[in-house]
C-alpha positions in Angstrom: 37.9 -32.9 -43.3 36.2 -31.6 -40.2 36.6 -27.6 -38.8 36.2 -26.2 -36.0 35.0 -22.6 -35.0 36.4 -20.5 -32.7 34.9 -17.3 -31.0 37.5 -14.9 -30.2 36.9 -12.3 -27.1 39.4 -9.7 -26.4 40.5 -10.0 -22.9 38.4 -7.1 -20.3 39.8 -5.2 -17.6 39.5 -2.4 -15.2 41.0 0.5 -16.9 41.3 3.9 -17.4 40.5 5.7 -21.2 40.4 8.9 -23.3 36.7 9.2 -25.0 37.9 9.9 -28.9 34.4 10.1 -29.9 30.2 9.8 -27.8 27.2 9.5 -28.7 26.3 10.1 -25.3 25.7 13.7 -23.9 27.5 12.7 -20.7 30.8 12.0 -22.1 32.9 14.5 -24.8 36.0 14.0 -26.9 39.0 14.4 -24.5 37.7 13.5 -21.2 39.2 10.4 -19.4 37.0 8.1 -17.9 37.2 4.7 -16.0 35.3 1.8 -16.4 35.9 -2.2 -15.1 35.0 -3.7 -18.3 37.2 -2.1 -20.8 39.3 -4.4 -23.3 43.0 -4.3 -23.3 43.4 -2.7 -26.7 44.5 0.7 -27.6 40.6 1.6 -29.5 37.9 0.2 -27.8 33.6 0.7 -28.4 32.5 0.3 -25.3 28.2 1.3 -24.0 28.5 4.1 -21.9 26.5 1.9 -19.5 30.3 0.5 -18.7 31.8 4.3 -17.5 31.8 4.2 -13.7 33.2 7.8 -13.5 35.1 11.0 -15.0 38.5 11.8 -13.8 39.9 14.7 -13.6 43.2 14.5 -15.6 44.5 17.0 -13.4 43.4 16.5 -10.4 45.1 15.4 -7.2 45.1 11.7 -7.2 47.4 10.4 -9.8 45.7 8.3 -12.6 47.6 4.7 -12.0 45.8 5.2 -8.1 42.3 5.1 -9.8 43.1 1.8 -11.0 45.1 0.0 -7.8 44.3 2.0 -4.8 40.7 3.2 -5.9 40.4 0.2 -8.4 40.2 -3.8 -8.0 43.3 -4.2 -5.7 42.1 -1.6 -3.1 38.4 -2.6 -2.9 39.4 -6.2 -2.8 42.1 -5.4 0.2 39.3 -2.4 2.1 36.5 -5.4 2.0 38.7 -8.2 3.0 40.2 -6.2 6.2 37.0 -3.7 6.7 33.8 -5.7 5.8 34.6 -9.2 6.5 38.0 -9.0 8.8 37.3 -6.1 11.2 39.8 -6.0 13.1 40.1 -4.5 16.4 42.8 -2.4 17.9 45.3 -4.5 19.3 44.6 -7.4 17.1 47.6 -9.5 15.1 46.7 -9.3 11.5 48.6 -11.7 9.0 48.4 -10.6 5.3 50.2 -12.9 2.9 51.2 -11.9 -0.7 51.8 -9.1 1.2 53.9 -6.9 -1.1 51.3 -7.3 -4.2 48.5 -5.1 -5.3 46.0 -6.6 -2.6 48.6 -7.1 0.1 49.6 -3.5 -0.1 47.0 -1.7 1.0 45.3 -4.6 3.3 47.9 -4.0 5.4 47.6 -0.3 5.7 43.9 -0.5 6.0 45.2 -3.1 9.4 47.5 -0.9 10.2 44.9 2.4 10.8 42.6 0.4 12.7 45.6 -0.2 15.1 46.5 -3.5 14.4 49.9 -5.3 14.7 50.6 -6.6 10.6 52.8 -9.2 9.5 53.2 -10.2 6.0 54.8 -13.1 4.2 56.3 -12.1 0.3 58.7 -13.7 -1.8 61.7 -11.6 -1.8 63.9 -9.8 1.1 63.2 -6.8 -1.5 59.8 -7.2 -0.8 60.3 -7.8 2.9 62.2 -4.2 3.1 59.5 -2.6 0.6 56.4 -4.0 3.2 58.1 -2.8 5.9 59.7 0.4 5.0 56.9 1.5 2.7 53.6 0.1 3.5 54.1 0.0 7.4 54.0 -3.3 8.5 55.6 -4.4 11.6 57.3 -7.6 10.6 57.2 -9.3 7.0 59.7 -12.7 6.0 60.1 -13.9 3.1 59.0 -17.5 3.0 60.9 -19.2 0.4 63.6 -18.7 2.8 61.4 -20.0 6.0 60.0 -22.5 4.1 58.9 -24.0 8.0 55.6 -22.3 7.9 54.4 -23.4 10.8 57.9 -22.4 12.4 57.9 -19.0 11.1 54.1 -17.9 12.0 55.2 -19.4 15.8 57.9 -17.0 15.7 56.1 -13.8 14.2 52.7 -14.4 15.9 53.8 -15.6 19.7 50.7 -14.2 20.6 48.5 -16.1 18.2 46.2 -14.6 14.7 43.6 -13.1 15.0 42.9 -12.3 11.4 44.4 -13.4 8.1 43.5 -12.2 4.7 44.5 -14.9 2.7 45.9 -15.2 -0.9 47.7 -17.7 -1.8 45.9 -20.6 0.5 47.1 -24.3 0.6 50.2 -25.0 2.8 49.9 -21.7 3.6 46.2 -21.2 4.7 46.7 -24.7 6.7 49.8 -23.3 8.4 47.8 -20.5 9.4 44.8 -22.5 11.2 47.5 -23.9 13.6 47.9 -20.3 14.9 44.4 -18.8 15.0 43.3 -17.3 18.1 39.5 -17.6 19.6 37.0 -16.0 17.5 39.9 -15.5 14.6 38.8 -14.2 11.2 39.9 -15.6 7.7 39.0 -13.2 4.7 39.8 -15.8 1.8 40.5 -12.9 -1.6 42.9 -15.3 -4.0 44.9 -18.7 -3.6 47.3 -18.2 -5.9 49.3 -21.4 -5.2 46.4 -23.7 -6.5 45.2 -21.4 -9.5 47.1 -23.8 -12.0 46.0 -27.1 -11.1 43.2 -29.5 -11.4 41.5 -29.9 -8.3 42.9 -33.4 -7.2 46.4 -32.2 -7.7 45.7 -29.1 -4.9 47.0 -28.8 -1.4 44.6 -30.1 1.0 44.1 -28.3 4.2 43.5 -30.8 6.6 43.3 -28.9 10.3 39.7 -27.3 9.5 38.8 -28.8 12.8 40.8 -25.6 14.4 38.2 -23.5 13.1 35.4 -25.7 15.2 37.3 -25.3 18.5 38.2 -21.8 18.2 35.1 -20.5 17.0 37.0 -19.5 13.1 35.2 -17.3 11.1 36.3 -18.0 7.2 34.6 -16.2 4.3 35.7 -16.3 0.3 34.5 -13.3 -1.2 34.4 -11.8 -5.2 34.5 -7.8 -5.2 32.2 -8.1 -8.2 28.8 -9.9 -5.9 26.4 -7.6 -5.3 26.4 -7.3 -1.5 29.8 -6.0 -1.8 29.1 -3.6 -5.2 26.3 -1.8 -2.8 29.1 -0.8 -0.8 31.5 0.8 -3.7 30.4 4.4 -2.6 31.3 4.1 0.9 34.9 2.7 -0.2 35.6 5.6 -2.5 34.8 8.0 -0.1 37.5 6.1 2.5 40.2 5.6 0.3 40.1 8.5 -1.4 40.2 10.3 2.2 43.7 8.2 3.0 45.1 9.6 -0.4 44.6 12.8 0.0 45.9 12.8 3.8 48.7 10.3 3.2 47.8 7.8 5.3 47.8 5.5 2.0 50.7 5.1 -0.4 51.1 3.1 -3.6 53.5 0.9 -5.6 53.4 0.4 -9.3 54.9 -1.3 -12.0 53.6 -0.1 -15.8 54.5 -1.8 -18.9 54.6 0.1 -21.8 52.6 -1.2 -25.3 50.0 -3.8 -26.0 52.4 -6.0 -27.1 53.6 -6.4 -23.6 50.3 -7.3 -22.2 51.6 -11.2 -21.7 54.3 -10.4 -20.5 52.7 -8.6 -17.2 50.2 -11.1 -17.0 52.7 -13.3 -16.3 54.7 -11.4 -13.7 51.3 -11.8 -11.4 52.4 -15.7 -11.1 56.0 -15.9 -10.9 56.5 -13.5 -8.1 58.7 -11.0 -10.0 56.0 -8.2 -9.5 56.1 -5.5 -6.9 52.6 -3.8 -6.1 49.9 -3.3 -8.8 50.8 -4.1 -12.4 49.3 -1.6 -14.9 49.4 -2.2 -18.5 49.5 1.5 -20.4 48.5 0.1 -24.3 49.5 3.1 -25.9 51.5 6.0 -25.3 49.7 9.4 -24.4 
């Protein structure tokens, strides 16, 4: 009889935690802190080294904010559209997964530079929350126009001038057909090819666009260094749109550990609206 053994990780996130006990100075009993390696449990030992920050409980920025608009969602959506997308004033931004925790505030972020924002979701709820609560100008829902290529001719008349992208495949080649001169792809997430092996993916087979038209297309991770250098300058942004308004939010909390799989899987069947926050134990 052979065996096998297994090492067995709990799973990390970026999350938000009451310090029970500290051996360091810096941090007492009470005091809620947020870190972006803390495991999804309700007790965790974590090395203070992992503590970004201290929040103030009370404070005017609601707690779930430090962890989508101030968290992962917001930095990935403020480096997409600030850092690598600038977009101009004037300039026709397409966000897809519009209506999710990236999407959401990537198009706000378009929409104070002065942009025109369209958005494709998966749901005319989500095409009514994109629009009516997030400011977009136009979204569609685009399991009903499936004709991709159809639906960005009818939205963008004018041409794209930059796309965040996150879901890629038929949808990042549908895009290239519509790019304007000098056009700007921030790549964040392709969602539609997560779950395959790579021969089994969507090919995107009109790169040559890019050549013609001068396209600009960057993949980026939030977590590379070049972009962690610039996590001070974010803060100061976004927490300067929350305190004026000019930024609003959209979550959707489960309740208990046990219901961390269940959330999980609401990021890949489109049932989710905004960011999803797990909250493991009650407070």
């Amino acid at each position: 009889m052979r065996s096998c053994l297994w090492e067995v990780q709990v799973v990390t996130s970026f999350g938000i935690g009451r310090v029970v006990e500290s051996t360091d100075d810096k941090y007492a009993k009470g005091e809620i802190v947020t870190g972006p390696f803390l495991p999804v449990a309700e007790y965790c030992v974590v090395p203070s080294d992992f503590i970004i920050k201290k929040i103030e409980p009370n404070g005017d920025i609601p707690l779930p904010d430090y962890l989508s608009c101030l968290g992962v969602p917001g930095f990935a959506a403020w480096v997409g559209i600030e850092v690598l997308g600038e977009p101009k004033a004037g300039s026709n931004v397409f966000i897809s997964a519009a209506a999710g925790g990236v999407g959401m505030y990537a198009g706000q972020l378009a929409k104070l530079r002065g942009c025109r924002v369209v958005g494709s979701t998966g749901s005319d709820e989500k095409v009514i929350l994109v629009k009516e609560e997030f400011g977009y100008d136009e979204a569609f829902n685009y399991k009903k126009e499936t004709d991709l290529d159809a639906a960005l001719s009818k939205y963008f008349p004018d041409g794209i001038d930059m796309y965040l992208d996150n879901v890629g495949g038929k949808m990042l080649e549908a895009v290239l057909n519509h790019v304007n001169e000098g056009a700007r792809i921030s790549l964040c997430g392709m969602i539609s090819e997560y779950n395959k092996v790579w021969t089994e993916r969507e090919g995107v087979r009109n790169l040559l666009n890019m050549v013609g038209k001068g396209v600009r297309m960057e993949g980026f991770m939030v977590g590379s260094p070049s972009h962690l250098a610039r996590l001070g300058d974010f803060a100061r942004e976004m927490e300067g749109h929350l305190r004026q308004g000019r930024i609003r939010s959209k979550h959707k909390i489960y309740h208990g550990v046990e219901s961390f799989l269940e959330s999980l899987q609401s990021l890949f069947s489109s049932s989710n609206m905004g960011k999803v926050i797990l909250q493991v134990k009650p407070s």
